[in-house]
N, C-alpha and C positions, 0 to 999 in steps of 0.2 A: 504494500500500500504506500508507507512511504519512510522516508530513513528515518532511522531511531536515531530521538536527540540525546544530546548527553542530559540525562538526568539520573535520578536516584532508584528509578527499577529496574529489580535485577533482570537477566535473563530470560527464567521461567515464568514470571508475571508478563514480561515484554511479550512473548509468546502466546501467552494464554489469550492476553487485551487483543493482539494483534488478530485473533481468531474473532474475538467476539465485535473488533471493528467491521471483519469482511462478512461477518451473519449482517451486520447491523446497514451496510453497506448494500447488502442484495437485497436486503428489504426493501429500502428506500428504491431502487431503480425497478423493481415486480411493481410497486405502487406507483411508480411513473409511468411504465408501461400497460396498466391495465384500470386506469381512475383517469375520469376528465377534467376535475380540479380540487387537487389536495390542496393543501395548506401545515405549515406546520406551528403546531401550538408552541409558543415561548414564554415562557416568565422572568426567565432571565436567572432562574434558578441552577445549581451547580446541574442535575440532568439534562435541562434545555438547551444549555451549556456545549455540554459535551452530543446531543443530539445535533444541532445545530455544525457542530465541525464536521460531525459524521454524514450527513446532508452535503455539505460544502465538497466533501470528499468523493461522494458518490458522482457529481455532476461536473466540478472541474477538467477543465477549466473553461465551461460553459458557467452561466449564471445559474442559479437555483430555478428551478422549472415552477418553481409556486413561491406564494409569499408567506411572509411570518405572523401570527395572529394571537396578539398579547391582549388577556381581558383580563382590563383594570381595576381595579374595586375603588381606587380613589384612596386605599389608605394603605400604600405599601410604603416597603421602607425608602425612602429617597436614595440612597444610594445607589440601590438595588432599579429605578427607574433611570437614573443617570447611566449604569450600566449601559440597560437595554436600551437606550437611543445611540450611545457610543460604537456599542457592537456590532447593531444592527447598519447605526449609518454608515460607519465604516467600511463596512462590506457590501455595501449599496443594494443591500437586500430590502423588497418590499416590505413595509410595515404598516400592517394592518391594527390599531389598537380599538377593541370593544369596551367602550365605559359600562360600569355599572352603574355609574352617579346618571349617566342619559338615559339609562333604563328606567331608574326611578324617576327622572321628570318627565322620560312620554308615560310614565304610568304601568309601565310594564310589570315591576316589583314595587314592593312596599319595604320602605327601610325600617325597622324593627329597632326599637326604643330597651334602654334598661342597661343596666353596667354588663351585661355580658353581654349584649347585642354585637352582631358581627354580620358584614357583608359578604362572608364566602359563599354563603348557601347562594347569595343571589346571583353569583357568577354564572350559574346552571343558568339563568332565564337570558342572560348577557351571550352566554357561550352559541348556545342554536339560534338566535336572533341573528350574530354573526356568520355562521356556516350559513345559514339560510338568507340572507342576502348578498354574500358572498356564491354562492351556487356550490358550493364545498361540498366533495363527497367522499372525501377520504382525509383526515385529520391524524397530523400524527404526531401522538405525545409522549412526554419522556418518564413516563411511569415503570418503575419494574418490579418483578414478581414478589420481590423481595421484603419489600415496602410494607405490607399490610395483606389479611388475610384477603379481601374483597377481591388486590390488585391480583392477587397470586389464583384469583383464578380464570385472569385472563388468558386468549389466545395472542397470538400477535395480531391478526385482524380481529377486532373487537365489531359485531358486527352491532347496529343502532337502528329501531327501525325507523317510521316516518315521521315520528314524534321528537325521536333522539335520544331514546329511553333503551335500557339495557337491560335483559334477558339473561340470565348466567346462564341458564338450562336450555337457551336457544341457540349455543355456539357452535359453530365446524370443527370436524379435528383436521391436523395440520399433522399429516404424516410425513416424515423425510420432509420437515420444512417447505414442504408442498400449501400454496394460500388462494382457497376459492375467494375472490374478489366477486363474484357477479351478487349483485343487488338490481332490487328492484326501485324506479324512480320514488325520489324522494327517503330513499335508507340512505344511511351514510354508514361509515366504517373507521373506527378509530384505529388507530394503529399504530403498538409500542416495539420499535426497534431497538431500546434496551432493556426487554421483556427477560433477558438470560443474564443483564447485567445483576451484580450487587453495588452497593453503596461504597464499598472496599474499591471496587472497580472501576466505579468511578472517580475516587479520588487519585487511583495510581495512573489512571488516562489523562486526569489533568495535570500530572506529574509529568508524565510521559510526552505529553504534548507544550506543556509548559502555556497550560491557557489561562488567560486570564478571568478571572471571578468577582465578583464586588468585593470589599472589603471587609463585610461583617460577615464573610465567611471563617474569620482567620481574628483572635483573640483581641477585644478592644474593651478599654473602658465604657460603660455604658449604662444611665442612670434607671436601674429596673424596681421592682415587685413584684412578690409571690403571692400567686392567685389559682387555688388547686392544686398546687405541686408544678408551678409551669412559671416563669422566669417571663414575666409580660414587659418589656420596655416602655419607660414613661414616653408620653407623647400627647398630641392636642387628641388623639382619638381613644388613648389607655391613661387614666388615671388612678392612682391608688383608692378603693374605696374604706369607706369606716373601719377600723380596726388591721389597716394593710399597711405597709409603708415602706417606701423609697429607701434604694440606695447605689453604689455607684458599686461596681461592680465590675471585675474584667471578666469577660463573657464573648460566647462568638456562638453562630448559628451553624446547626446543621441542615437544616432548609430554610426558604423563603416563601414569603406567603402574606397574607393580609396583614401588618402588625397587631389588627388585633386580638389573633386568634395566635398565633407565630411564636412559640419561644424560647430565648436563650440558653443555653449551657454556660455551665462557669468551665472556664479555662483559661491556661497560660499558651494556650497554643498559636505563635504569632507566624507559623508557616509553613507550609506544604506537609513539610516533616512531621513536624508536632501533630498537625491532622491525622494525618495516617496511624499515625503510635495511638493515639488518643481511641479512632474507629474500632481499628483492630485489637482495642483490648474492651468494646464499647460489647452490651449484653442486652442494650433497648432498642430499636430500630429508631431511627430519625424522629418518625410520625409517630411512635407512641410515647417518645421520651418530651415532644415540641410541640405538639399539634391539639390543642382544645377541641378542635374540631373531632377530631376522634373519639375523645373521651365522653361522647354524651349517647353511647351507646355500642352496645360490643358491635351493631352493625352498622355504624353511624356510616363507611364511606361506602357499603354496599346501599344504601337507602339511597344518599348521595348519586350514586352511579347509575340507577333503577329509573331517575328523572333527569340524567343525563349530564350529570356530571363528567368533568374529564376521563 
């Protein structure tokens, strides 16, 4: 695929990544050759990340044969949107961005009031409003198996029907990596080409490729609160409520996501290195150690996914 840079993995990692870029790579060209307009989903998260090169890599050094399609909740972390205009501009990749905040003013969704209120759920009404005036029938996001029970029981073609609602019991199997695309107008088809990744895997690819990330993936001072056992960052949309209280904290993320659902780890970990040591001895996944959203039901991102979430 392409020369190994000098960085810190060894050999038999270099190997393993380099296998699961060229899965990740024939995915993306099967969905180019048999869908009339994908798109692919970014958040600017370390997966989207590493999808996004892997994309880049498949169609080089042609342009991306589709655009990028980032929905916003309005209350992420600013770094993390500085990112995704940098990246994206840079690369002169289309950018598609779906508000949630314009959803709530055409009336689409209703913003939900109360110290735990949170916009992620309304991304779901933002996301197929998107695809669906976009004409998009093939989406592909950076989810893997790994992640959460829900995600682990995807295919790689996730298929959605007219609504954009998800079927766990309605899937194809994919023998020898074999993938029925054919749908019927108005289905669409999500689709995780780092469906075989781990989180381990992906930090040694950004190692390996030496990509860049936002910066609150990587150990920062940063003024927080504990709320549930989750490490919320102050800000004009998280505030400490009665009996909670601030403090300053060095802290870094293991994903990105709405702030006000999103949260910290403490660590001294200020680079690549430290990440890796920190993962690799880590016993929670990302989402169950950071994500509120999760927590409000053992099947809170299968519900989520059932009304068509990512």
């Amino acid at each position: 695929m392409t020369d190994i840079v000098d960085s810190g993995v060894d050999e038999i990692h270099v190997n393993e990544l380099r296998a699961l870029e060229a899965e990740s790579v024939h995915i993306f060209r099967e969905v180019v050759a048999e869908f009339e307009r994908p798109v692919l989903l970014f958040s600017a998260g370390k997966d989207s990340i590493v999808l996004l090169r892997l994309a880049e890599k498949a169609f080089r050094p042609a342009p991306l044969p589709f655009p990028v399609l980032h929905i916003d909740t309005g209350h992420n972390f600013g770094e993390v949107i500085d990112f995704r205009d940098r990246r994206v501009g840079t690369a002169g990749h289309k950018l598609i961005v779906g508000s949630v905040q314009e959803s709530i003013d055409r009336g689409r969704v209703q913003e939900l009031d109360g110290p735990n209120s949170s916009r992620n759920r309304l991304q779901t009404r933002t996301l197929l409003d998107s695809l669906e005036d976009g004409g998009f029938d093939a989406a592909f996001g950076g989810a893997r198996r790994d992640e959460e029970r829900a995600r682990a029981k995807e295919r790689v073609y996730s298929f959605r029907d007219e609504f954009g609602q998800w079927d766990p019991r309605a899937q194809r199997p994919e023998p020898w990596t074999l993938y029925n695309g054919a749908i019927r107008r108005g289905e669409q088809v999500r689709v995780f080409p780092l469906s075989n990744w781990t989180e381990l895997d992906i930090w040694r690819y950004i190692e390996l490729e030496d990509l860049e990330i936002p910066s609150i993936y990587y150990a920062h001072e940063r003024e927080v609160f504990e709320r549930d056992g989750i490490l919320l960052a102050v800000s004009e949309y998280t505030q400490p409520a009665d009996g909670e209280s601030a403090s300053t904290e060095w802290v870094r993320y293991r994903t990105v996501g709405d702030l006000t659902i999103t949260g910290a780890v403490r660590s001294r970990a200020t680079d690549i290195g430290g990440v890796i040591e920190e993962i690799s001895a880590a016993t929670v996944s990302e989402r169950g150690e950071t994500r509120a959203d999760d927590r409000t039901s053992a099947a809170a991102m299968e519900d989520r996914k059932r009304e068509g979430y990512f």
